[in-house]
C-alpha positions as semicolon CSV with decimal commas, in nm:
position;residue;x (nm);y (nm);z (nm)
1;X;11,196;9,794;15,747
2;X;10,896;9,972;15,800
3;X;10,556;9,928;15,611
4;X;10,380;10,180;15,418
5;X;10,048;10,294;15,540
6;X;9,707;10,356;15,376
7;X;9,630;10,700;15,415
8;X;9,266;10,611;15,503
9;X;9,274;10,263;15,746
10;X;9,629;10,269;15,855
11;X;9,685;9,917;15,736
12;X;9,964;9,841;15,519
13;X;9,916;9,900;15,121
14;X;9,911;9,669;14,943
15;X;10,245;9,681;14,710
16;X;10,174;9,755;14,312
17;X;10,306;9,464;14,122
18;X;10,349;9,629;13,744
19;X;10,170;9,390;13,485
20;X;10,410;9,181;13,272
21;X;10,389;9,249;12,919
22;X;10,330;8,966;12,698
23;X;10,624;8,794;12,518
24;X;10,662;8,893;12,112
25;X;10,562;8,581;11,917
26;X;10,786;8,325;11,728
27;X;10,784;8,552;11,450
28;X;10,846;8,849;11,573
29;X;11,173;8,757;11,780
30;X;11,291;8,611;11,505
31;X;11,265;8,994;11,329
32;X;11,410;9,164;11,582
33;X;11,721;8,859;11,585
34;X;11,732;8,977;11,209
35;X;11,743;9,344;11,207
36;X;12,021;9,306;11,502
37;X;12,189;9,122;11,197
38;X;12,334;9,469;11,031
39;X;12,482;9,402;10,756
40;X;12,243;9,171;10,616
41;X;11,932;9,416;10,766
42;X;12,073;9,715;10,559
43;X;12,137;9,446;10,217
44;X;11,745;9,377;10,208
45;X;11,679;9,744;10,247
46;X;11,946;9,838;9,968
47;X;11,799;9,523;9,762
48;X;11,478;9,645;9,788
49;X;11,518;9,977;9,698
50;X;11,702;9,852;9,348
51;X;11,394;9,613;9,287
52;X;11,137;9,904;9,319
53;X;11,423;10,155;9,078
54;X;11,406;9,806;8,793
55;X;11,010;9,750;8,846
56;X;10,927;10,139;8,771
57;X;11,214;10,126;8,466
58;X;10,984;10,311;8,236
59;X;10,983;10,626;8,495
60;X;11,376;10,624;8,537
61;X;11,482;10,509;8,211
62;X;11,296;10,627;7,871
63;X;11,307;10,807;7,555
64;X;10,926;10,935;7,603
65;X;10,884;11,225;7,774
66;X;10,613;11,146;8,096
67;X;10,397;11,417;8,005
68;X;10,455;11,680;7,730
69;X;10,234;11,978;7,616
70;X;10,215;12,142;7,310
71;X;10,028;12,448;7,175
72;X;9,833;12,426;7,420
73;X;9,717;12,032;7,491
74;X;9,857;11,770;7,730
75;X;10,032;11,419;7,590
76;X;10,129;11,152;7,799
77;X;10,345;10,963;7,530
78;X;10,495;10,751;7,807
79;X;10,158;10,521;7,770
80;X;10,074;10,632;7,432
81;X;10,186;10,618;7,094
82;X;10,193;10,981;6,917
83;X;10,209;11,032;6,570
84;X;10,533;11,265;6,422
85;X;10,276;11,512;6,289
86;X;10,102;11,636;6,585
87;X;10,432;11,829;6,695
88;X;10,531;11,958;6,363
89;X;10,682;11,655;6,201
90;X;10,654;11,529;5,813
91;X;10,573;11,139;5,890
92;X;10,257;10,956;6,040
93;X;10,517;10,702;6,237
94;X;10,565;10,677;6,655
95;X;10,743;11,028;6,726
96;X;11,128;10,980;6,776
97;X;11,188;11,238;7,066
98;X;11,552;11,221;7,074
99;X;11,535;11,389;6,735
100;X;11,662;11,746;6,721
101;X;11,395;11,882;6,533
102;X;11,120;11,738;6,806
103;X;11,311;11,870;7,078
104;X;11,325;12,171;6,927
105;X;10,999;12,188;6,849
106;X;10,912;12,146;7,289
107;X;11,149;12,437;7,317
108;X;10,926;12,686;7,172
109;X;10,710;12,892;7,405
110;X;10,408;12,674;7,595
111;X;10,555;12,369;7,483
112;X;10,749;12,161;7,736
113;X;10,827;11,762;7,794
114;X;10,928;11,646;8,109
115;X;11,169;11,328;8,033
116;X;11,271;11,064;8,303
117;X;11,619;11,103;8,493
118;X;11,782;10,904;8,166
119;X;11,670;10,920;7,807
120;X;11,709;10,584;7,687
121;X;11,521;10,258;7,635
122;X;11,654;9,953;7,672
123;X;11,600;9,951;7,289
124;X;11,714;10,326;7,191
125;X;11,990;10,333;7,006
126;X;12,166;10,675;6,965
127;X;12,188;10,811;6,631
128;X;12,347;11,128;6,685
129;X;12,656;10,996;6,909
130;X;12,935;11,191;6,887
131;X;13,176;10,909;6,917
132;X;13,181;10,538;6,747
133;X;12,980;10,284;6,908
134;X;13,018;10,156;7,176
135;X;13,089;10,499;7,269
136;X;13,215;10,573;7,634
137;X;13,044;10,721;7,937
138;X;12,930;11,045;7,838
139;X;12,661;11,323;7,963
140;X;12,402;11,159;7,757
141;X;12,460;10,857;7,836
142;X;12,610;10,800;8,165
143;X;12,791;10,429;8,134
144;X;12,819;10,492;7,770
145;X;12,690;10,235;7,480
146;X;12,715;9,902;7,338
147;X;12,844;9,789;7,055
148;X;12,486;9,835;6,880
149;X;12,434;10,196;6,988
150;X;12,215;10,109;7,294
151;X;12,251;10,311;7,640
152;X;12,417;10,077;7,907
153;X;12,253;10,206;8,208
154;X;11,932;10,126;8,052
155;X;12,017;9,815;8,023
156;X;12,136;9,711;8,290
157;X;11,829;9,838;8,499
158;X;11,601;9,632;8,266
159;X;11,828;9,325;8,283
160;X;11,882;9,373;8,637
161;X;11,447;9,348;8,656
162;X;11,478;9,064;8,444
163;X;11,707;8,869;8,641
164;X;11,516;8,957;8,990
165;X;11,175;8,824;8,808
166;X;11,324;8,508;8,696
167;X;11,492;8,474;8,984
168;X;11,162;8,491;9,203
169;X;10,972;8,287;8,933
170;X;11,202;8,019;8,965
171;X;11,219;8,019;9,322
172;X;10,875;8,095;9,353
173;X;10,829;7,726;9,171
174;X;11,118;7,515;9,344
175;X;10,970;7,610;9,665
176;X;10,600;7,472;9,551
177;X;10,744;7,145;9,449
178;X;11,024;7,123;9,671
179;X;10,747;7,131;9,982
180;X;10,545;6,936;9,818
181;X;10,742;6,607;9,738
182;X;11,013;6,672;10,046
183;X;10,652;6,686;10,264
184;X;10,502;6,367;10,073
185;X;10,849;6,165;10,123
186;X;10,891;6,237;10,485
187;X;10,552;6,237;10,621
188;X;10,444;5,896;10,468
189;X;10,800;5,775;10,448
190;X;10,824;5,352;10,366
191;X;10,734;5,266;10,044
192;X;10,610;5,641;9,905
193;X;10,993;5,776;10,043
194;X;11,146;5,463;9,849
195;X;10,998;5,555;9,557
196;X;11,076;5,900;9,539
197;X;11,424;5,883;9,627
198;X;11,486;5,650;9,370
199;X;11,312;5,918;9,068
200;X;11,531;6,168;9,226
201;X;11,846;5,986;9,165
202;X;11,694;5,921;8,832
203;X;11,606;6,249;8,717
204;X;11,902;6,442;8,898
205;X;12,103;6,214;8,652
206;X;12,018;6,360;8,343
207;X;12,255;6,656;8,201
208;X;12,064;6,970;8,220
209;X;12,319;7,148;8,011
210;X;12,234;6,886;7,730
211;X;11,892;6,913;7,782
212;X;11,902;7,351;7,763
213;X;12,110;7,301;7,440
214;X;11,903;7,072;7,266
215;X;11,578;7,298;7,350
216;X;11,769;7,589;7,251
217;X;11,824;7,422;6,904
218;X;11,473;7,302;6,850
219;X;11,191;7,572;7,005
220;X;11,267;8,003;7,015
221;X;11,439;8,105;7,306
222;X;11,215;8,232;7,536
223;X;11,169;8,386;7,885
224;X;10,875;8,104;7,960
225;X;11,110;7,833;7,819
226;X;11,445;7,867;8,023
227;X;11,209;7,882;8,309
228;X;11,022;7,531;8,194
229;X;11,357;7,382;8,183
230;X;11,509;7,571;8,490
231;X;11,192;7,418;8,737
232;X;11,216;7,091;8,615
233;X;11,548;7,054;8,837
234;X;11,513;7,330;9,088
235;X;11,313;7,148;9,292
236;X;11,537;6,861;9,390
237;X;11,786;7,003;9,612
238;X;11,535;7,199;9,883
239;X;11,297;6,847;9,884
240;X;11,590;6,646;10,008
241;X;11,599;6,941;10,368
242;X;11,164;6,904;10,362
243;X;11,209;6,555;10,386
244;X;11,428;6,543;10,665
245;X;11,259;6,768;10,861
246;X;10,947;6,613;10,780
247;X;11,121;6,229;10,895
248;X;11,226;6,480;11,207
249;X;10,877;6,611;11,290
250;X;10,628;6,348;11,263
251;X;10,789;6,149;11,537
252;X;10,752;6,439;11,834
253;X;10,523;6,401;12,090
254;X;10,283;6,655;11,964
255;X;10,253;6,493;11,642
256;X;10,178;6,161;11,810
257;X;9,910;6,302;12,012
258;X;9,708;6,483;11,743
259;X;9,721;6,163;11,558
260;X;9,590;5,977;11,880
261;X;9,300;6,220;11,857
262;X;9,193;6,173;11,520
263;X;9,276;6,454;11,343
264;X;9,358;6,393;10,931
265;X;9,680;6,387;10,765
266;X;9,596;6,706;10,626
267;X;9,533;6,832;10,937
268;X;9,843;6,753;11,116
269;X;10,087;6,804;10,842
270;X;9,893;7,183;10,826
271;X;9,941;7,296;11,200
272;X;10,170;7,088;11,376
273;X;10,436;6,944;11,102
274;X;10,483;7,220;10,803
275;X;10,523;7,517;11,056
276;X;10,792;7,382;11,196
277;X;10,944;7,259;10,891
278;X;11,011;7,590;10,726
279;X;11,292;7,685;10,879
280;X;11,559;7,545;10,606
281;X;11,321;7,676;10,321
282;X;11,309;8,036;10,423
283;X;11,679;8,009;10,493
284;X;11,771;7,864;10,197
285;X;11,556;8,148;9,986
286;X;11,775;8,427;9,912
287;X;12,068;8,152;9,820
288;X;11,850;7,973;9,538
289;X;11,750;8,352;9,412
290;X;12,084;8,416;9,371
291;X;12,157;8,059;9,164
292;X;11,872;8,132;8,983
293;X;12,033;8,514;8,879
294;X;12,326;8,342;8,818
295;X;12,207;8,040;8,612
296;X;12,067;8,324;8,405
297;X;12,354;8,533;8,299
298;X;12,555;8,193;8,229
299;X;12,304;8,077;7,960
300;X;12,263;8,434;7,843
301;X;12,632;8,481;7,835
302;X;12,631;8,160;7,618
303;X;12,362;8,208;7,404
304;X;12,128;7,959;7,545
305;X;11,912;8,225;7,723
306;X;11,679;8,503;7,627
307;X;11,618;8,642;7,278
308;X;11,901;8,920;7,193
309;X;11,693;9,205;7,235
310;X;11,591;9,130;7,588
311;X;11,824;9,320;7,801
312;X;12,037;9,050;8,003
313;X;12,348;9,117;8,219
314;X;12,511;8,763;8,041
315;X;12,450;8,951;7,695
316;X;12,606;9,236;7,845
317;X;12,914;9,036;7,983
318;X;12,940;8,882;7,604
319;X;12,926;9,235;7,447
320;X;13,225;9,286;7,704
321;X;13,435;8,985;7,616
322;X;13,400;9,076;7,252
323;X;13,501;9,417;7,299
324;X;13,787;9,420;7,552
325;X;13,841;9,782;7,439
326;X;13,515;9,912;7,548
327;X;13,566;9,883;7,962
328;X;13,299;10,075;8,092
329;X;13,053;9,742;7,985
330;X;13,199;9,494;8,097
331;X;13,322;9,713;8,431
332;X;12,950;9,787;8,562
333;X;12,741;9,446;8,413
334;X;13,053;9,318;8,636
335;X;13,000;9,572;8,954
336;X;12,580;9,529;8,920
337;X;12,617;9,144;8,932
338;X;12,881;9,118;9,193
339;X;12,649;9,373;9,448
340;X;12,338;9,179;9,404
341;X;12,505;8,846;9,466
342;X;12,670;8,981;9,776
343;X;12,322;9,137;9,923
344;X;12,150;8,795;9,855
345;X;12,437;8,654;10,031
346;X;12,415;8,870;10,333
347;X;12,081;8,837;10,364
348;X;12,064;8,470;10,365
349;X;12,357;8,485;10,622
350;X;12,154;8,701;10,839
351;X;11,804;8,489;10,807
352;X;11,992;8,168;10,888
353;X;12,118;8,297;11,219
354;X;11,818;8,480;11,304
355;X;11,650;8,155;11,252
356;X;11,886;7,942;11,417
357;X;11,707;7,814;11,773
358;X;12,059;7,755;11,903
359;X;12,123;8,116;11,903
360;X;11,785;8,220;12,022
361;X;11,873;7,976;12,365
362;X;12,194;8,147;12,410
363;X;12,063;8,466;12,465
């Protein structure tokens, strides 16, 4: 084979060797190994999209108009409260704007109100139904009412915001404690471990139910109080996979030799121990969301949860059992529940195999 030829010496060239480009960090393959995971890549994107709809309710769901003008100046009664008389009415009180006369009243000429997609509250009950409550799916309101009146859609995006919030709080809080007693146990281990295995046999003993009920019957159901009683246990299960990874991790060679040099416990539990601990507790988050949605509409549905007139998908599911008749509640509390459980699922399914070093070596 013959070699090229400079054009000015007439020595060989010297071949081009094309620069390497640098390998994607830990981090990153472990993105791209998740977005090759379809089903659950296109679940957080759906998920995410209904947890931005619930967290801007007020804009989707409300009987205030956004922004309404009349004879000639500009209300916002979405974030304000306007008096009855300013547009004609005969009382001082909050306006009512589902009231004929009031909507009238924007129908003149120069007065508008521009309402969100559905007029309802979580709280608006419709006086002027045409049928008996709970009335079925109608134009007004699209998955009909309850048996107090109020417009299902509404709440059901509420509750469905409601749930997700909780659901992160609590999470949010088992994850803190989890890490910290799962990292305590495994990284001093001996006496410290000994200890804290025996509390957690202790304290995983008691009956939580029991415990909910009795709370129930003594302080106000609350929001703040389920989630008190909730984080007291939700800890326990995701300290028992810190600990063992912890027992794992402190015995590599790494570990050994940054403890050879002198570096604190803080230190090594910091950079070389915790970042490679994480796997199981970023796996395991979408699955203890999902309990936590769950453990929510149970207590709801049996009147240990919120206060009635939080919206709740377990009130809902009660409003359904007690009126078999009325289908169309118990139908979509049923199909809203059911779709965020599965997307949770999926995309803990997909994080635990994008995640998974066994799969990363195959490839």
């Amino acid at each position: 084979m013959s070699q090229e030829m400079s054009p000015a010496s007439g020595a060989p060239a010297t071949p081009q060797v094309a620069a390497a480009s640098p390998s994607p960090s830990p981090s990153r393959r472990a993105w791209l190994r998740f977005r090759q995971q379809r089903l659950g890549y296109w679940s957080l994107l759906l998920f995410t999209v209904l947890m931005v709809l619930s967290l801007c309710a007020e804009l989707v769901s409300n009987d205030k108009p956004l922004v309404a003008r009349y004879q000639g100046h500009w209300y916002f009664p979405i974030v304000e409260n306007v008096p009855e008389t300013v547009f004609g009415g005969d009382f001082d009180s909050p306006t009512d704007y589902l009231d004929p006369f009031i909507a009238a009243q924007f129908k003149r000429p120069g007065n508008f109100a521009i309402y969100p997609v559905n007029r309802s509250h979580h709280r608006t009950i419709n006086y002027f139904a045409k049928s008996p409550n709970p009335a079925p799916p109608s134009a007004d309101n699209w998955l009909g009412t309850d048996d107090r009146g109020r417009d299902v859609f509404a709440r059901l995006l509420y509750g469905f915001r409601v749930s997700v919030l909780f659901g992160l709080a609590l999470t949010l809080i088992g994850v803190v404690v989890g890490v910290l007693t799962g990292a305590v146990q495994g990284f001093h281990g001996g006496r410290t471990d000994l200890f804290f295995q025996r509390f957690i046999e202790v304290w995983s003993s008691m009956p939580e139910l029991y415990l909910l009920i009795i709370f129930s019957a003594v302080f106000t159901p609350s929001i703040w109080l389920l989630l008190v009683l909730l984080s007291l246990f939700g800890w326990i299960g995701l300290s028992d996979y810190v600990r063992a990874e912890f027992l794992r991790n402190r015995q590599l060679d790494h570990v050994r030799a940054a403890r050879a040099m002198g570096q604190s416990n803080w230190q090594i539990i910091r950079r070389h121990i915790l970042p490679n601990s994480m796997t199981p507790v970023v796996t395991f988050l979408p699955f203890r969301m999902s309990a936590a949605i769950l453990a929510l509409t149970s207590l709801d549905f049996l009147g240990l949860g919120v206060p009635s007139d939080t919206p709740s998908l377990g009130e809902l599911l009660l409003q359904g059992k007690n009126n078999l008749d009325a289908w169309w509640i118990s139908l979509s509390t049923f199909a809203v529940l059911v779709l965020s459980l599965l997307l949770l699922t999926f995309m803990g399914d997909a994080l635990r195999d994008a995640l998974d070093p066994r799969k990363e070596e195959a490839r």
